[in-house]
C-alpha positions as a Markdown table, in Angstrom:
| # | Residue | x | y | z |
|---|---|---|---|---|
| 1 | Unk | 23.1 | -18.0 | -17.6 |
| 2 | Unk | 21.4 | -21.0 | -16.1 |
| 3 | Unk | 21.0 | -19.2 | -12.3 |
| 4 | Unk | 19.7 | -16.2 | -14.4 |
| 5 | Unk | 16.8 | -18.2 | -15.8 |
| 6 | Unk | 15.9 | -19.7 | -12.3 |
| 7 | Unk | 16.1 | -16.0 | -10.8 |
| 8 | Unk | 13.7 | -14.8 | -13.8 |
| 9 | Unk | 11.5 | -17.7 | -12.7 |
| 10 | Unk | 11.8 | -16.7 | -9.2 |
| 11 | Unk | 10.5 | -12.9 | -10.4 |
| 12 | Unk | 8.2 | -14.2 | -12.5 |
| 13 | Unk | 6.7 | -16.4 | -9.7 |
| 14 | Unk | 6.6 | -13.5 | -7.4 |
| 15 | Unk | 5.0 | -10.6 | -9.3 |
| 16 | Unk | 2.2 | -13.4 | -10.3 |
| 17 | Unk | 1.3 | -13.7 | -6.2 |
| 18 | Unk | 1.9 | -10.1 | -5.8 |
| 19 | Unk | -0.8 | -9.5 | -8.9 |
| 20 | Unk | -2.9 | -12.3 | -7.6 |
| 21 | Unk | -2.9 | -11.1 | -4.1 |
| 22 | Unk | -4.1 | -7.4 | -5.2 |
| 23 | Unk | -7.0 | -8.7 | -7.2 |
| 24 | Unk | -7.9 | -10.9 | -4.5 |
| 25 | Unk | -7.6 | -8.2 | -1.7 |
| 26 | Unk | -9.7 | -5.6 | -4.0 |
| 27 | Unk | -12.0 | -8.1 | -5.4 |
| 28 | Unk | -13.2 | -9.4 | -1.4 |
| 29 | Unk | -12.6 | -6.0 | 0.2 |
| 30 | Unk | -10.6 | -7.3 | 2.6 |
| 31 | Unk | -9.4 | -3.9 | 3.9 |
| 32 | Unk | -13.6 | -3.1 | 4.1 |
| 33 | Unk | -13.7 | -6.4 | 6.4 |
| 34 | Unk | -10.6 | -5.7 | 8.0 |
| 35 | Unk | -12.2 | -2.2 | 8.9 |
| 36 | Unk | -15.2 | -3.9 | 10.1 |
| 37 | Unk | -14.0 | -6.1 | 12.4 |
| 38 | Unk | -11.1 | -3.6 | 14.2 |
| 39 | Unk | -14.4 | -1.5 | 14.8 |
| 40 | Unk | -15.1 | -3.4 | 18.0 |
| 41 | Unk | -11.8 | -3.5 | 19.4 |
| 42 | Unk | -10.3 | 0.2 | 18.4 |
| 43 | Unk | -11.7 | 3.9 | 17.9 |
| 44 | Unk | -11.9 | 5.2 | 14.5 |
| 45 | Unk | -8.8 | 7.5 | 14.5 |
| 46 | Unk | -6.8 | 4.1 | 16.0 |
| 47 | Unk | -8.5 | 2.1 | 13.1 |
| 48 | Unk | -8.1 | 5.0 | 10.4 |
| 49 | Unk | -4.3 | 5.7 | 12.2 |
| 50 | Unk | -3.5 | 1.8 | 11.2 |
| 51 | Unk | -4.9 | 1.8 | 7.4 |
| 52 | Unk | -2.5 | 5.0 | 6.8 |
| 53 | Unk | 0.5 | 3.2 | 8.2 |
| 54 | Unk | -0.8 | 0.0 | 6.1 |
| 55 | Unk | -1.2 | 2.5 | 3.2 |
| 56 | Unk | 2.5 | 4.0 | 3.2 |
| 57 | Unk | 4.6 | 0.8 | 3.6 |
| 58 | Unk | 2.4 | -1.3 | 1.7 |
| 59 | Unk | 5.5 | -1.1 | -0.9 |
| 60 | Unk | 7.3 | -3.4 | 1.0 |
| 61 | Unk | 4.8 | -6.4 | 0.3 |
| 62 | Unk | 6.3 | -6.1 | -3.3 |
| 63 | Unk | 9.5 | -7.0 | -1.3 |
| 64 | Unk | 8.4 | -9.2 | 1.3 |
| 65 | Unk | 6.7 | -12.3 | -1.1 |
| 66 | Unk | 9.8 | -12.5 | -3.5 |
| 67 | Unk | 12.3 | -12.9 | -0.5 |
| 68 | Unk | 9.3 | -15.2 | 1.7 |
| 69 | Unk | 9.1 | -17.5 | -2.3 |
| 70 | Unk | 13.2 | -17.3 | -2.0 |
| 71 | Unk | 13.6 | -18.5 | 1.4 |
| 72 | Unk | 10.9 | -21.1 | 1.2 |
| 73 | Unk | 12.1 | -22.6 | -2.3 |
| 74 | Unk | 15.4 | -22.8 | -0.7 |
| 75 | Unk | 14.7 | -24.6 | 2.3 |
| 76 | Unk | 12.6 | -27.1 | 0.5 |
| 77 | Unk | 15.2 | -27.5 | -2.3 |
| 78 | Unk | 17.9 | -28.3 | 0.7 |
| 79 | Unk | 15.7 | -30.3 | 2.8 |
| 80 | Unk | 15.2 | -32.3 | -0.7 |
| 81 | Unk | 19.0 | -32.2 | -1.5 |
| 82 | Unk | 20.0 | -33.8 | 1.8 |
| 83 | Unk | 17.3 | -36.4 | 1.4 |
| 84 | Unk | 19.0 | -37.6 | -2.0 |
| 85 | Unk | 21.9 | -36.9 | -0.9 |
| 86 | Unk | 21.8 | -39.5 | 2.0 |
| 87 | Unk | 20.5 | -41.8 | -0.4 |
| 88 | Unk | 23.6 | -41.6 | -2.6 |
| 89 | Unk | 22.1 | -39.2 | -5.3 |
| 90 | Unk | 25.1 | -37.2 | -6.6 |
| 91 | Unk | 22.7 | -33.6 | -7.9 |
| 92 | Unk | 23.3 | -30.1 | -8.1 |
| 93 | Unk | 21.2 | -28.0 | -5.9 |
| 94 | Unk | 20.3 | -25.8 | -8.5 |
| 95 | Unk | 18.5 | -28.4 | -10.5 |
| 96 | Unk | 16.7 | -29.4 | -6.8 |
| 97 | Unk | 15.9 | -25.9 | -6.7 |
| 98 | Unk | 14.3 | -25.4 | -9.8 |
| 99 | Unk | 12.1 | -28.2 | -8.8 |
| 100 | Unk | 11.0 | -26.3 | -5.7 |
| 101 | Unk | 10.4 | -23.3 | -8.1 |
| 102 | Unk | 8.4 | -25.1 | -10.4 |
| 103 | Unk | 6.1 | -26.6 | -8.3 |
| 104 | Unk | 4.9 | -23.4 | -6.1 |
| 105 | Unk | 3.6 | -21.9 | -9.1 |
| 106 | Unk | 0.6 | -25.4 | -7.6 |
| 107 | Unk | -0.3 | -22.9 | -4.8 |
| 108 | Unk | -1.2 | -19.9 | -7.3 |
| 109 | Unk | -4.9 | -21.6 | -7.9 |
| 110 | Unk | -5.3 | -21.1 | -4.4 |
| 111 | Unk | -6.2 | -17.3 | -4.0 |
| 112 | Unk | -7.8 | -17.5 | -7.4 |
| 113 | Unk | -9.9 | -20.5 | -6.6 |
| 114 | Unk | -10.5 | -18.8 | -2.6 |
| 115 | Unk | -11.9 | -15.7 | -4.4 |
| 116 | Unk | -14.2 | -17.3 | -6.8 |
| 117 | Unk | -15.6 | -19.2 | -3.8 |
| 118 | Unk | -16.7 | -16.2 | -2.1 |
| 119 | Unk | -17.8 | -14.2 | -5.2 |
| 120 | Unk | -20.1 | -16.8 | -6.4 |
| 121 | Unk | -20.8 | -19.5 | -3.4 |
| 122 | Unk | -20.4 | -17.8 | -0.2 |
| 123 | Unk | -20.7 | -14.2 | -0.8 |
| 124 | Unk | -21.8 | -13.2 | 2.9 |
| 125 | Unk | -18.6 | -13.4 | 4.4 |
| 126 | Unk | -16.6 | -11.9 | 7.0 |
| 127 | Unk | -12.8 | -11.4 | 7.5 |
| 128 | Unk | -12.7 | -14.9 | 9.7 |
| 129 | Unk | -14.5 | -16.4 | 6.8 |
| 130 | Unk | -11.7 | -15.5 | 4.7 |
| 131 | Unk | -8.7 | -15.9 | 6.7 |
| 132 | Unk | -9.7 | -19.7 | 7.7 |
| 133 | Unk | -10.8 | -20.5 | 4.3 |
| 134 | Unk | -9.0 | -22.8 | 2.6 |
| 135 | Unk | -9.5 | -24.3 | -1.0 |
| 136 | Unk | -10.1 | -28.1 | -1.4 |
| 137 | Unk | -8.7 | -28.9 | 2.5 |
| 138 | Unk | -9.9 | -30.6 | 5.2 |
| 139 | Unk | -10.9 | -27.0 | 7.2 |
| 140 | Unk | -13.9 | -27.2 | 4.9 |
| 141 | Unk | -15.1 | -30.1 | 6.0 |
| 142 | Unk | -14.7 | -30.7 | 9.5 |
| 143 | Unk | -15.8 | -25.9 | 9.3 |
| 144 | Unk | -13.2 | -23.6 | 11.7 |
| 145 | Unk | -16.3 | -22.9 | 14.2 |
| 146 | Unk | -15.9 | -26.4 | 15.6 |
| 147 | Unk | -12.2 | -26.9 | 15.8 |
| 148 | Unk | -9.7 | -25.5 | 18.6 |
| 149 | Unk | -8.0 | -22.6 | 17.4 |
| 150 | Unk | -4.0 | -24.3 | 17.2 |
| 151 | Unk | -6.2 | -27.0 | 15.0 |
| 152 | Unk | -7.1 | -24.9 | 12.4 |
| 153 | Unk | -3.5 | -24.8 | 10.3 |
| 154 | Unk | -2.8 | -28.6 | 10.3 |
| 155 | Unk | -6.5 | -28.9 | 9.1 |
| 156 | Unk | -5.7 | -26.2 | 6.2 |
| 157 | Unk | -2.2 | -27.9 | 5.4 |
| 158 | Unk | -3.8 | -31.1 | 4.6 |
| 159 | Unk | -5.6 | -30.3 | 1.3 |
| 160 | Unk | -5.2 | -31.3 | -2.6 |
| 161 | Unk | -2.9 | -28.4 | -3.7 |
| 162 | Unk | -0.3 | -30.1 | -1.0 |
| 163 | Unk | -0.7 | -33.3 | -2.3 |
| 164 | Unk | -0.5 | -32.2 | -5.7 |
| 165 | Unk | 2.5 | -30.2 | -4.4 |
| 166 | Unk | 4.4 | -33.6 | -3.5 |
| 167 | Unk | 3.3 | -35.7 | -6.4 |
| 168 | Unk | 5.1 | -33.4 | -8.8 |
| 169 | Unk | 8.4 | -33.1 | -6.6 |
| 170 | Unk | 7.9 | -37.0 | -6.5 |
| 171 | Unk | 7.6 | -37.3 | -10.5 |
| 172 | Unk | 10.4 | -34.5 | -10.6 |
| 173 | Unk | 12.7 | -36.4 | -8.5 |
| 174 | Unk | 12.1 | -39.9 | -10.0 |
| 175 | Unk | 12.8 | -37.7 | -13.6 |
| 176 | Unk | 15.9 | -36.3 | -12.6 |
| 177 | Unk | 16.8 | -39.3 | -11.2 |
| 178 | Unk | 16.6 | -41.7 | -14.0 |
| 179 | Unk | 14.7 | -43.8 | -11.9 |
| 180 | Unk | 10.1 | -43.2 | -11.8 |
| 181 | Unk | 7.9 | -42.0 | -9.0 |
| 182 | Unk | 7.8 | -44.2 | -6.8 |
| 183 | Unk | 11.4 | -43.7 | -6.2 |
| 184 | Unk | 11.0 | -39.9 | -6.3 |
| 185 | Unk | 7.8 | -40.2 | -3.4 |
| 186 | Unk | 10.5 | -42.1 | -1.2 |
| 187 | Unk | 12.6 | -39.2 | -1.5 |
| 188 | Unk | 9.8 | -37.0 | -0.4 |
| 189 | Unk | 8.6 | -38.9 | 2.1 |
| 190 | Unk | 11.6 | -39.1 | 4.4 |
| 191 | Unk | 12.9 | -35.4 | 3.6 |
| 192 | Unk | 10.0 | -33.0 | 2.3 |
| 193 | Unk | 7.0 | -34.6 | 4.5 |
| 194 | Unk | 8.6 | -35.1 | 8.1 |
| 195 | Unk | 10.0 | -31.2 | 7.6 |
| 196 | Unk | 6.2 | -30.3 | 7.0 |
| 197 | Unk | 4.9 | -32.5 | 9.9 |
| 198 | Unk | 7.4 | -30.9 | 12.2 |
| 199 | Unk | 6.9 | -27.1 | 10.7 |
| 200 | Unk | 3.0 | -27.8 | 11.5 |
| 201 | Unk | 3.6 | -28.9 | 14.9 |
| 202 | Unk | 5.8 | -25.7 | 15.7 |
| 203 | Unk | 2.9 | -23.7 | 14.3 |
| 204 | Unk | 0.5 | -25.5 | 16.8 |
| 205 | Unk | 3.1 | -25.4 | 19.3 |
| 206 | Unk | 3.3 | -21.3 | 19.5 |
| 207 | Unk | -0.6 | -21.1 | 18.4 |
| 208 | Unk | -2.0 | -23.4 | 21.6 |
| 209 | Unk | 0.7 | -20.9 | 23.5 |
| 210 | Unk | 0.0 | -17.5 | 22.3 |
| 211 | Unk | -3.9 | -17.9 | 21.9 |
């Protein structure tokens, strides 16, 4: 019953990034920008060729986020589990997991806060624009235009939503712990943020190698 309710929240999780995603995509146009920008690199049947492909398997995004939120949730939720773990914290991985779960549902103000940027504070955009931006990071600061390109992701991982993301698995930790915060950031800070410091330096790795 209890792995029922975390799978429901799993679903409900997905369908609101799947919902959230649509709007978004419809509200910027990003298939208009898309379109736009393959102009100068394809013909229109090559471009019109891709957007009916993209049109008949676009199903399988419905597919695609749910397993992408599984797989993520459950790295996180072991990568958390063997940091407790090692520091003699006897927990179920389910309630670790549910943690995870909770605290995604963070990144849903992203699109929604990325889309009101562009409707109402930077409406001419392009699909570069939109692809770099993001919410409440350092990207915006330092701007895309002047970084290298394998410099852009660590620049749009370090941003509020993350560290609003590891403040509540800190607070969640310390709860489920018995123990407060502090003891919960501990946790996070040898398992949750070295395994995000060495995922962003494989993305750099393969982005300074394939650009």
């Amino acid at each position: 019953m209890i792995m029922k309710h975390y799978l429901l929240k799993l679903f409900t999780l997905s369908i609101a990034f799947i919902i959230i995603n649509e709007i978004t995509s419809n509200l910027l146009n990003f298939n208009g920008l898309l379109r736009y920008f393959m102009s100068d690199y394809l013909t229109l049947q090559e471009i019109n060729r891709y957007f009916e492909f993209q049109k008949k398997w676009h199903w399988l995004t419905y597919f695609y986020i749910p397993i992408i939120l599984l797989i993520k949730t459950s790295i996180i939720a072991t990568i958390l589990y063997v940091g407790l773990f090692l520091n003699s914290q006897d927990l179920k991985f389910k309630q670790i997991w549910n943690i995870a779960l909770n605290a995604d549902f963070i990144f849903l103000l992203v699109p929604i806060i990325k889309t009101l940027w562009f409707l109402f504070f930077q409406p001419g955009y392009n699909l570069i624009d939109v692809q770099n931006f993001y919410p409440l990071s350092a990207l915006n600061i330092v701007g895309y235009k002047n970084l290298e390109t394998w410099f852009i992701y660590p620049f749009q991982v370090l941003n509020l939503f993350e560290l609003s993301y590891i403040i509540y698995l800190a607070y969640q930790i310390g709860k489920i712990t018995s123990t407060n915060a502090d003891y919960g950031l501990k946790i996070v800070g040898l398992s949750y943020i070295p395994s995000l410091a060495l995922w962003v330096a494989t993305v750099m790795f393969f982005t300074l190698n394939y650009s």
